[in-house]
C-alpha positions as CSV (number, residue, x, y, z in Angstrom):
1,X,0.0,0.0,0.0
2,X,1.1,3.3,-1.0
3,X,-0.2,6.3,0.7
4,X,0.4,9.2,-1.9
5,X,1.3,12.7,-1.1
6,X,-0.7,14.0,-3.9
7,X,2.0,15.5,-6.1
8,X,4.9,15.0,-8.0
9,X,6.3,11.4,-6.3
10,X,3.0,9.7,-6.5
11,X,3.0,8.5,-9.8
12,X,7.2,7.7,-10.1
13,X,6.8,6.1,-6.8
14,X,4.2,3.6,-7.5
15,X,5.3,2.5,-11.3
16,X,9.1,2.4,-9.8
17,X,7.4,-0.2,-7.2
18,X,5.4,-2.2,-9.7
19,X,8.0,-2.0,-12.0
20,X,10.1,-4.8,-9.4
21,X,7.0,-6.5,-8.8
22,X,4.7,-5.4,-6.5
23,X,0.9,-5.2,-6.8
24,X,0.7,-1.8,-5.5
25,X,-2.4,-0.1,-4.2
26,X,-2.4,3.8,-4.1
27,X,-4.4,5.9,-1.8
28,X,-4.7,9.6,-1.5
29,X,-5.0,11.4,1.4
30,X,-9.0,12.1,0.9
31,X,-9.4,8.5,0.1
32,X,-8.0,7.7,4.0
33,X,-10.0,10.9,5.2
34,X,-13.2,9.6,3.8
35,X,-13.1,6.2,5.1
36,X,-11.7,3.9,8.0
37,X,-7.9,2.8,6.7
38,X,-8.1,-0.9,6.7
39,X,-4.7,-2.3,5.8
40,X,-4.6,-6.5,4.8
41,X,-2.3,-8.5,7.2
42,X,1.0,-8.9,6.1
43,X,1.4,-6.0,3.9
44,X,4.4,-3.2,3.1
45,X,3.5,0.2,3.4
46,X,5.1,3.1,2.0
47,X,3.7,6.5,3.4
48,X,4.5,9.5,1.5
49,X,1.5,11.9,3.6
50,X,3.8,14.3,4.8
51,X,5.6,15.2,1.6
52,X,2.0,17.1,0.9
53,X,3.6,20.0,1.8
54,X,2.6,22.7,4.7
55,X,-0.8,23.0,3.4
56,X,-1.6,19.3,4.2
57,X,0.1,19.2,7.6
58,X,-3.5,18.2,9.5
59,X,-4.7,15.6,6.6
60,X,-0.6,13.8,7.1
61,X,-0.8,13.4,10.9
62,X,-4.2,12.3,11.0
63,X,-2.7,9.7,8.6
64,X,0.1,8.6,10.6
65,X,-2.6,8.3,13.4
66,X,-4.6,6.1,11.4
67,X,-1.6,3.6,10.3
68,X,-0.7,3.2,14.0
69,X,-1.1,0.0,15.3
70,X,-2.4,-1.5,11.5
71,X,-0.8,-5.3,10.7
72,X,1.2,-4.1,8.4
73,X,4.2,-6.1,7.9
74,X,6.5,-3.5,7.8
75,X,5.7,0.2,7.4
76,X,8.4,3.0,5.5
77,X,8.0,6.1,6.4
78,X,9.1,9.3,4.4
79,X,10.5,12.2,6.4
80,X,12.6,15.2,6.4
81,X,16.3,16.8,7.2
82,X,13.8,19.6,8.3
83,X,13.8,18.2,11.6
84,X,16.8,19.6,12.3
85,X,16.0,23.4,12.6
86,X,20.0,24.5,13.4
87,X,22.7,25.3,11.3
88,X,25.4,22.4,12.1
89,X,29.0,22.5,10.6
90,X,29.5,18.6,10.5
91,X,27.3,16.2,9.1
92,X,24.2,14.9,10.4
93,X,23.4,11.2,11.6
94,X,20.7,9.4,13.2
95,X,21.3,9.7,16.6
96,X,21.4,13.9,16.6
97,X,18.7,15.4,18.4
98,X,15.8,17.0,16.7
99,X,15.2,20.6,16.9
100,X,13.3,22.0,14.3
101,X,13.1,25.9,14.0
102,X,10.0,26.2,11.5
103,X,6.3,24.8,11.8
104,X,6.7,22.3,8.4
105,X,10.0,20.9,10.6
106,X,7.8,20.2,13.9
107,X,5.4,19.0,11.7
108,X,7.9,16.7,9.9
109,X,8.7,15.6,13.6
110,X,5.4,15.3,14.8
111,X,4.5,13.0,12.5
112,X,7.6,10.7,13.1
113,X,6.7,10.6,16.6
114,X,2.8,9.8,15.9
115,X,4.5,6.4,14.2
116,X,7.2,5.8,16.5
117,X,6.4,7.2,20.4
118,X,9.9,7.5,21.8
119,X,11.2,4.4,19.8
120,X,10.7,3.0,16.3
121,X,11.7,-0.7,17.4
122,X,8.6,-0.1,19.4
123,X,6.6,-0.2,17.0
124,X,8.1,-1.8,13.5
125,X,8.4,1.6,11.9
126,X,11.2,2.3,9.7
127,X,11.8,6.1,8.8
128,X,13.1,8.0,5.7
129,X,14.8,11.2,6.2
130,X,15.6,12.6,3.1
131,X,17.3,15.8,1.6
132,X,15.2,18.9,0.3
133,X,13.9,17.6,-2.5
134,X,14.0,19.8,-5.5
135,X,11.6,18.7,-8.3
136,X,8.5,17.8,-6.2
137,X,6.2,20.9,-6.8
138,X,6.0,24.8,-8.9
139,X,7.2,26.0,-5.5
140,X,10.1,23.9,-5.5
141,X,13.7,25.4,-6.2
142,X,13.7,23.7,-9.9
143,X,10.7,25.5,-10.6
144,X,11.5,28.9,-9.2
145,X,14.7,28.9,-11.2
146,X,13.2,27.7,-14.8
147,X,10.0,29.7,-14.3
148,X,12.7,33.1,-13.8
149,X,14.9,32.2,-16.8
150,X,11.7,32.0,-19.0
151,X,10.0,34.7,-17.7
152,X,13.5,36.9,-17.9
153,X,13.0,38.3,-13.5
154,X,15.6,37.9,-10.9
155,X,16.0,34.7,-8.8
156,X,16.9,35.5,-5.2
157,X,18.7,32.4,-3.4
158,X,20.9,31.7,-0.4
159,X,24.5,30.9,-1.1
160,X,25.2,30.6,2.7
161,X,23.4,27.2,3.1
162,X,24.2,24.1,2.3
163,X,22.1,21.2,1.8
164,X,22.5,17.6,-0.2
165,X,19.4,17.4,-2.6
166,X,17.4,14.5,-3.5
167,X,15.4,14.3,-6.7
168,X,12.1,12.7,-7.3
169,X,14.2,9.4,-9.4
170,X,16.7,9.2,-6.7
171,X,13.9,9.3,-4.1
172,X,12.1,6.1,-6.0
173,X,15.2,4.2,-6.2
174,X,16.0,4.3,-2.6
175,X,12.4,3.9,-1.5
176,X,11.6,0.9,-3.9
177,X,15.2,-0.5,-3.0
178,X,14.3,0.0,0.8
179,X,10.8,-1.8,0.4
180,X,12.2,-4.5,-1.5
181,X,14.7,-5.2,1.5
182,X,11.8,-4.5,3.8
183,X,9.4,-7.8,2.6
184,X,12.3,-10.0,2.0
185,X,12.9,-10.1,6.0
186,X,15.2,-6.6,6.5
187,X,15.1,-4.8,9.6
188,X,12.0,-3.7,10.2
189,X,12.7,-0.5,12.3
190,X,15.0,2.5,12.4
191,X,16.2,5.6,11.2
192,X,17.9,6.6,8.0
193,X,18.9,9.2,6.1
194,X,19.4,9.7,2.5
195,X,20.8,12.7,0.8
196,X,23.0,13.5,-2.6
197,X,26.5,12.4,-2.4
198,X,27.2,16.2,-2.6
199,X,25.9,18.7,-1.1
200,X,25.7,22.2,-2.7
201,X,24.0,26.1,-1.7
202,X,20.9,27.0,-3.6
203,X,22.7,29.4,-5.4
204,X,24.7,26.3,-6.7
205,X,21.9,24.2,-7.6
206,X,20.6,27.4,-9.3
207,X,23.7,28.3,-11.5
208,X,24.0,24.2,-12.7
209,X,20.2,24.1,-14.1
210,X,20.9,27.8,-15.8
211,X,24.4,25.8,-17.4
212,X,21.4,22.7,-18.7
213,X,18.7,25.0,-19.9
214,X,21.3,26.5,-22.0
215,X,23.0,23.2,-23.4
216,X,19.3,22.4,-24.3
217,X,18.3,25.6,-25.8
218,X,21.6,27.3,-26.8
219,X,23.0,30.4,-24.8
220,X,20.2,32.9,-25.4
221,X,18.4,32.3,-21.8
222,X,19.5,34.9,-19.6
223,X,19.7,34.1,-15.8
224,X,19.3,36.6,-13.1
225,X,20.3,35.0,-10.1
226,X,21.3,36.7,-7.4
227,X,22.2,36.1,-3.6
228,X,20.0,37.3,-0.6
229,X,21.2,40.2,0.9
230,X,21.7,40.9,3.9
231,X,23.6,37.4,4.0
232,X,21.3,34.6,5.8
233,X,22.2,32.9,8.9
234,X,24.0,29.9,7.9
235,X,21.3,26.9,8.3
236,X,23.2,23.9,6.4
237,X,21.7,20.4,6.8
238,X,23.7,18.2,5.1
239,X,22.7,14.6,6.7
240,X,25.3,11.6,6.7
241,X,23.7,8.4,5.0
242,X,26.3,5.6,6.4
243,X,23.6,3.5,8.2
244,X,21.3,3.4,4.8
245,X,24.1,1.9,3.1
246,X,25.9,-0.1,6.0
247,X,22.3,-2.1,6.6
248,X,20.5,-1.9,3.2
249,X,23.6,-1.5,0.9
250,X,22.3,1.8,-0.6
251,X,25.1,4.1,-2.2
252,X,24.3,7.6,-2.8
253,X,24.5,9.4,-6.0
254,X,25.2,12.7,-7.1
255,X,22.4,15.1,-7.7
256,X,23.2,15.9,-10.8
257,X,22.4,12.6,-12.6
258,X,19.5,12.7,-14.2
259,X,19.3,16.3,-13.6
260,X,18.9,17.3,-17.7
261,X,15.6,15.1,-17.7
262,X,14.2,16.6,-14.6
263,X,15.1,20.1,-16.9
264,X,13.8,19.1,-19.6
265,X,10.3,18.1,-18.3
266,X,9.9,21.1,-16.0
267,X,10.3,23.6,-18.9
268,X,7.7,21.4,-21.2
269,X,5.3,21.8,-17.9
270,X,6.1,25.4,-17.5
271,X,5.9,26.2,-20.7
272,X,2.5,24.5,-21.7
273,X,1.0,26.3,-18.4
274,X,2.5,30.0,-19.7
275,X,1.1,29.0,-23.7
């Protein structure tokens, strides 16, 4: 069972998952809303409710309420470097404190701790952190930058920050690798966190799709992209991902694999909306 998130990952997610075999059974968040969430004995479930965004914050954690307690056989949950609110000059791993600074990062956590209570063992949960993820929605950094090169205005990002991204087609191939471990008798619990092998400001990330948009479409697109000013307080989350690879055997990959494609499709979208 795949509880959707209504956006972008949905659809990648669940064809990634039946494309290794599973019969996969997608539910949106009115769906679960509408009706009592009656989960078969036995089954995998991958929830994606709190990648909804802020907007959605009440619908995810009355989710996570529901799937507490179900017979699932082992249940993946997707969750967020943003809970972890303060800037950090070292990595960071699974046993660091949470302390988020912003109401999406407590409600990143408070859904966690719906699942979990003060342990995941407890309960047979395995969490997800993940990088920000940068082609899920028009609000997303992708999006801001493309939608400012076509429509020829200034992009304003933070260069202070640092971050290791994670886009939608790295995000499927460590959940589906994750839930195929998962039903073949993996650990059923813990915390893990996945991010880009390297990590890079938004201001980076901003100047490397400006550099594809014009090896698609030649050098005529015009970028405006310029820092925030005064300089932000430095609030890098750059999370270390040894225990995904030491127990599932997960590697990470660089962000910008794959990055052209996730170009390419953004400025067919964003174009097509603007025609």
């Amino acid at each position: 069972m795949l509880i959707g998130a209504g956006n972008a990952i949905d659809g990648p997610l669940q064809k990634g998952l039946q494309r290794v075999g599973f019969r996969v059974q997608l539910l949106g968040l009115e769906q679960i809303a509408a009706a009592p969430l009656g989960i078969r004995e036995g089954s995998l479930v991958i929830n994606a409710a709190s990648c909804a965004g802020s907007a959605r914050m009440h619908e995810a954690r009355a989710v996570c309420e529901a799937l507490r307690n179900q017979p699932c056989a082992a249940l993946l949950h997707l969750s967020s470097y943003g809970v972890f609110g303060r800037a950090r000059s070292r990595k960071i791993d699974e046993e660091t404190a949470p302390e988020p600074s912003s109401e999406i990062g407590r409600h990143w956590l408070d859904c966690e701790r719906i699942l979990t209570g003060s342990s995941p063992a407890a309960y047979g949960v395995s969490i997800l952190r993940l990088g920000w993820q940068v082609d899920r929605s028009e609000r997303a950094l992708l999006a801001r930058v493309i939608r400012g090169l076509l429509n020829h205005k200034p992009v304003t990002l933070d260069d202070v920050s640092r971050g290791n991204p994670v886009t939608v087609a790295d995000l499927v191939r460590v959940a589906v690798a994750m839930a195929q471990q998962l039903a073949s008798g993996a650990p059923k619990s813990g915390i893990y966190h996945y991010g880009a092998a390297d990590n890079c400001s938004a201001m980076e990330f901003g100047r490397e799709v400006v550099d594809r948009v014009r090896s698609l479409y030649g050098e005529d697109y015009a970028a405006d992209l310029r820092p925030v000013e005064p300089a932000p307080e430095d609030r890098s989350s750059v999370l270390s991902c040894e225990r995904l690879r030491d127990v599932f055997g997960i590697q990470q990959r660089s962000w910008r694999q794959g990055l052209t494609r996730q170009v390419e499709l953004w400025l067919e979208r964003l174009q097509k909306a603007e025609s």
